[in-house]
N, C-alpha and C positions, 0 to 999 in steps of 0.2 A: 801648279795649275794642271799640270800633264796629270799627276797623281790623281785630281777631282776625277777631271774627264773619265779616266779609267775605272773610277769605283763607281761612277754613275752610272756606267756602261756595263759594269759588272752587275749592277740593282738590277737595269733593265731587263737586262738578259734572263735572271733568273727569277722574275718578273713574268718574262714572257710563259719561262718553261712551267712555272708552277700556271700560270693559266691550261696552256695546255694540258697538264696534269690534271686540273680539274675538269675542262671539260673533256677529257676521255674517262674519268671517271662517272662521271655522271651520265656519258654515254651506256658507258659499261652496265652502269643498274639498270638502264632504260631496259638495255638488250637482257637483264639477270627478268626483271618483270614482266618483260613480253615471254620470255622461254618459260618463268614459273608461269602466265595463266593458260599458254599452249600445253604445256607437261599435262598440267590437271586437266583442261580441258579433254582431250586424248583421252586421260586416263577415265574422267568420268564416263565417257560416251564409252570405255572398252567396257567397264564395270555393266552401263546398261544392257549392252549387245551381249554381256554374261548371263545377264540376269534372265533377259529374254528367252536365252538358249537353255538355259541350265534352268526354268522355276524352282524344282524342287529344291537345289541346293539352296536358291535364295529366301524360297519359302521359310528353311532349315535354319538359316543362319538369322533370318528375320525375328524367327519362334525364343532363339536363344537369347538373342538380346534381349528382346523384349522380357523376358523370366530372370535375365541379371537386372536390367531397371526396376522391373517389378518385386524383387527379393532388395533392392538395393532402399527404394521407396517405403515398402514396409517396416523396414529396420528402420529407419530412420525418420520415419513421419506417422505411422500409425500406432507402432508400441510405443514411444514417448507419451503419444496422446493419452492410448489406454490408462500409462502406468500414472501420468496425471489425472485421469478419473479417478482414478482407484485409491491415489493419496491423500484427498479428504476425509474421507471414513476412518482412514490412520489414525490421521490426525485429531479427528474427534473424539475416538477411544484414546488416544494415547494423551489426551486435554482432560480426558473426563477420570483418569486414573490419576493425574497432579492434581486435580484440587480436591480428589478426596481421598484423606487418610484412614486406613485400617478399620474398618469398621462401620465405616462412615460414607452410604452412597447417593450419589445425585445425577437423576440420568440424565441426560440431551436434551430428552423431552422439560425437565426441569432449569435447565437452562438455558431453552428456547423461553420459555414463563419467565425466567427472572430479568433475562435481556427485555423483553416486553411490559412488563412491570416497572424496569428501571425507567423504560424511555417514559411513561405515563407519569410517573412519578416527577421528574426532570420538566416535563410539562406542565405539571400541577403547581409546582417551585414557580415557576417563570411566571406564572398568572396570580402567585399569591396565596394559594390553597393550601396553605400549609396542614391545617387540621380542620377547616371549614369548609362545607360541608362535611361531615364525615363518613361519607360514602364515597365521597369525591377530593379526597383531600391528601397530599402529598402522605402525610402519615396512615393514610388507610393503608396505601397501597405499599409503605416500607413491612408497616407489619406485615402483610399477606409474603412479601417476601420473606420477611425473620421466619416468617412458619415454614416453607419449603425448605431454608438455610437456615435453620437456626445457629450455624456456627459460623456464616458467614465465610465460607470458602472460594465461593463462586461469587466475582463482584464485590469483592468484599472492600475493596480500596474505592472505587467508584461509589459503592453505596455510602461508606464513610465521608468520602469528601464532600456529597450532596448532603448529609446529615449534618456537616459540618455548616456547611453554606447558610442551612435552613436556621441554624442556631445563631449563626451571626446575623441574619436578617432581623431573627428576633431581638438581636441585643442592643441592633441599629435603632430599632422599634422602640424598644424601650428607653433609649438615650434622645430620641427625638420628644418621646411625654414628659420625660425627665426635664429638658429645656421648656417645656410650656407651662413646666409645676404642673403635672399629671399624674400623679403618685397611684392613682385606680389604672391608670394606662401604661405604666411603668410595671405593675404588677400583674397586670395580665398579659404582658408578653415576656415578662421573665417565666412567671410561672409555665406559659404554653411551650416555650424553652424546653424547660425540663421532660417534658413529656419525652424526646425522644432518644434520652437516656445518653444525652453526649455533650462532651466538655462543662460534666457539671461543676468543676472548680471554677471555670471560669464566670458561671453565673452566679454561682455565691458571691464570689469576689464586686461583681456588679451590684447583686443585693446590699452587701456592708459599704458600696461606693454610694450607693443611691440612697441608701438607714429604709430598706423597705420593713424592716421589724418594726422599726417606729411609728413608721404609718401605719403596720397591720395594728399594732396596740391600740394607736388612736382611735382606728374605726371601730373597732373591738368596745371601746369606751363610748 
């Protein structure tokens, strides 16, 4: 029992001291952050009554900053920018010498036209145009490109996948005449198929699915 008492009394006590400990600590900072805003304070108002006394040196030392901020700003906010103006033009020479090989040239200006072309074209697809009207017609405007490119350098996977697209629509066309027993409507959209010079194995292949020889005979007769 005697033992308790004494270890209780030992708790309290060191208890009491670590309070105290804290609060002179925290006294202590109070006194650390009244003395740092008195310090500065002082020191600001010495720097003013400097400044006052001395202009020129402040003037001086004012000038100097200002010329490392402003060398410091430039480096690092204005020649980036420039050297970003100035990297598209690269870019665009150094785009216009890969897609054209030795011999073989397509300017900017010719690729501003085919990017323009493609979108009309892609437009004309969407509405159905494939070759009708023919001044207005998804194929008008591939040909006007095949003439710029004729080897198909620039755009050349985009234009293929729209040409692809155009030819499956057609096949689709022709397998819906084909279910209504349409064999004139079955033919006239294979045939339009063909015009634009792409996946013709796989229209043949549709033609011997669908016997359109059969039916050209028979009309024939």
């Amino acid at each position: 029992m005697l033992k308790l008492l004494v270890v209780r009394m030992l708790i309290t006590i060191v208890d009491i001291i670590l309070g105290i400990g804290v609060v002179i600590l925290y006294i202590l900072f109070v006194l650390a952050v009244i003395f740092y805003i008195i310090w500065h304070t002082i020191t600001f108002f010495c720097l003013v009554s400097y400044a006052i006394k001395h202009p020129f040196v402040t003037a001086s030392t004012i000038g100097i900053i200002a010329i490392f901020i402003g060398a410091f700003h430039y480096k690092h906010s204005v020649l980036p920018k420039m050297a970003t103006k100035a990297k598209p033009s690269t870019e665009v020479v150094s785009k216009t010498k890969a897609i054209t090989p030795a011999g073989y040239t397509l300017s900017t200006q010719h690729q501003a036209t085919i990017d323009s072309l493609l979108r009309r074209a892609t437009h004309y697809v969407e509405r159905g145009q494939y070759t009708y009207p023919p001044n207005r017609s998804a194929k008008d405007i591939l040909d006007r490109i095949r003439k710029i490119d004729p080897k198909g350098h620039y755009l050349g996977a985009d234009i293929r996948k729209l040409i692809d697209r155009i030819v499956d629509d057609h096949i689709t066309l022709a397998h819906k005449s084909h279910k209504n027993n349409n064999m004139a409507g079955v033919t006239k959209w294979l045939n339009r198929g063909k015009l634009f010079n792409r996946n013709s194995q796989l229209i043949l292949e549709k033609e011997r699915e669908y016997d359109v020889s059969a039916f050209d005979r028979f009309r024939r007769y």
